[in-house]
C-alpha positions as semicolon CSV with decimal commas, in nm:
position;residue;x (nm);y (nm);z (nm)
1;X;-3,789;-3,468;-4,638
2;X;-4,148;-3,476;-4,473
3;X;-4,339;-3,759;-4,533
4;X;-4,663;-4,003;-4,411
5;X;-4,466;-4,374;-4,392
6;X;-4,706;-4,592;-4,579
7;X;-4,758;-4,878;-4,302
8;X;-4,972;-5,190;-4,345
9;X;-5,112;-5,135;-3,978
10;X;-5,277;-4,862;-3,758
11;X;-4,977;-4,787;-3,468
12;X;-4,930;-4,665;-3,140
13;X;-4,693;-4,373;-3,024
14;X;-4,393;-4,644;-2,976
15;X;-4,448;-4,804;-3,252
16;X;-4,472;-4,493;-3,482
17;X;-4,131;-4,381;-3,363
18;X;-3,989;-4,761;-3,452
19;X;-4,124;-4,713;-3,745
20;X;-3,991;-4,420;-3,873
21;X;-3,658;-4,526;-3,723
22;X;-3,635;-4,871;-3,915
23;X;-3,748;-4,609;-4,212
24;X;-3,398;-4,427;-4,122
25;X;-3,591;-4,126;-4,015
26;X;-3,688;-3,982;-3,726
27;X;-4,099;-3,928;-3,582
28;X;-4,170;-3,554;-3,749
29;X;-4,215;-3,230;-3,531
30;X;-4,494;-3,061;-3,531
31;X;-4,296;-2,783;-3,711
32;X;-4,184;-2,957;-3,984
33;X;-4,546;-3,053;-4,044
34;X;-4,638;-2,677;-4,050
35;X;-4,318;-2,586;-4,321
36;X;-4,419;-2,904;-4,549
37;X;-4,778;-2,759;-4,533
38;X;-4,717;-2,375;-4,601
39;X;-4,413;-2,379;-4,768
40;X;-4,420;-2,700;-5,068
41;X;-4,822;-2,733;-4,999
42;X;-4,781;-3,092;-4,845
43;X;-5,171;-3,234;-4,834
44;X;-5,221;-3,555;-4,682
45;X;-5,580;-3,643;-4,535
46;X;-5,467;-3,962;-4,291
47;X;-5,401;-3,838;-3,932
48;X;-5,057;-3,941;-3,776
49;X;-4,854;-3,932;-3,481
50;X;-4,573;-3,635;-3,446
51;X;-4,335;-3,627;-3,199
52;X;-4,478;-3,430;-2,922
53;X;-4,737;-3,733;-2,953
54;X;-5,012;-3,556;-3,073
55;X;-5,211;-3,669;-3,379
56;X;-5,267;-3,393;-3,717
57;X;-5,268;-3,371;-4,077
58;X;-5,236;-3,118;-4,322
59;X;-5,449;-3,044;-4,557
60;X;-5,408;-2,781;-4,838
61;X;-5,674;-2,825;-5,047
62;X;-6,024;-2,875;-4,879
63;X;-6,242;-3,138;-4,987
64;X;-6,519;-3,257;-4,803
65;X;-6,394;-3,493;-4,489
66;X;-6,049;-3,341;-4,468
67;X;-6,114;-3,036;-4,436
68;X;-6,376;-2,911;-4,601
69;X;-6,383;-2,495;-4,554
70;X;-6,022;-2,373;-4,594
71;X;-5,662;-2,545;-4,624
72;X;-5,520;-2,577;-4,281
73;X;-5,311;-2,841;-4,070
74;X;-5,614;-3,016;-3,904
75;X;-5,587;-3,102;-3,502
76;X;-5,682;-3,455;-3,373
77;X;-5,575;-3,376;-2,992
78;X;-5,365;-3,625;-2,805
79;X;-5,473;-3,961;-2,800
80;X;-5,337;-4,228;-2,557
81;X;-5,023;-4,334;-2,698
82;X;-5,111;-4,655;-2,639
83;X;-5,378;-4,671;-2,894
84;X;-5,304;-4,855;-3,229
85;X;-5,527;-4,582;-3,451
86;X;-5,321;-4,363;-3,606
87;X;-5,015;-4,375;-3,916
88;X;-4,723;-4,158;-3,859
89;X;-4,567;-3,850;-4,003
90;X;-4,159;-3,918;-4,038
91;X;-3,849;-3,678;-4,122
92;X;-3,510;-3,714;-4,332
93;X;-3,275;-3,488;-4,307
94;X;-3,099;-3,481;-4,632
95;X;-2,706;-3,527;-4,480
């Protein structure tokens, strides 16, 4: 299961990884970002951290500030881990 983990605060790279562990998940891959998004149509416009610490968020139906010209998993680079300005994307396996 692929999902944003609704947080009361912004977090940094550590923190996003606590988080989804307390969650009893794990920080999502970048992959399993791309199969919620094309495969089940996953569309979520608040940027998060994935594991390989960058920062994305799918989107798969454009709307003006998301994405506004086609449905795509949008790019927000790599950010200093140490910044508190991002949510986080977790993963459950179902076992």
């Amino acid at each position: 299961r692929f999902y944003y983990l609704i947080h009361p605060f912004k977090l940094t790279y550590d923190e996003a990884v606590q988080a989804c562990q307390r969650d009893g998940a794990q920080i999502a891959k970048v992959g399993q970002m791309y199969a919620a998004w094309k495969l089940l149509g996953y569309d979520r416009c608040d940027a998060g951290w994935l594991a390989d610490g960058s920062v994305r968020y799918p989107i798969s139906k454009p709307r003006r500030r998301c994405s506004p010209t086609e449905a795509a998993v949008r790019f927000s680079g790599f950010p200093d881990k140490k910044h508190k300005l991002y949510g986080v994307y977790c993963y459950k396996s179902n076992n």
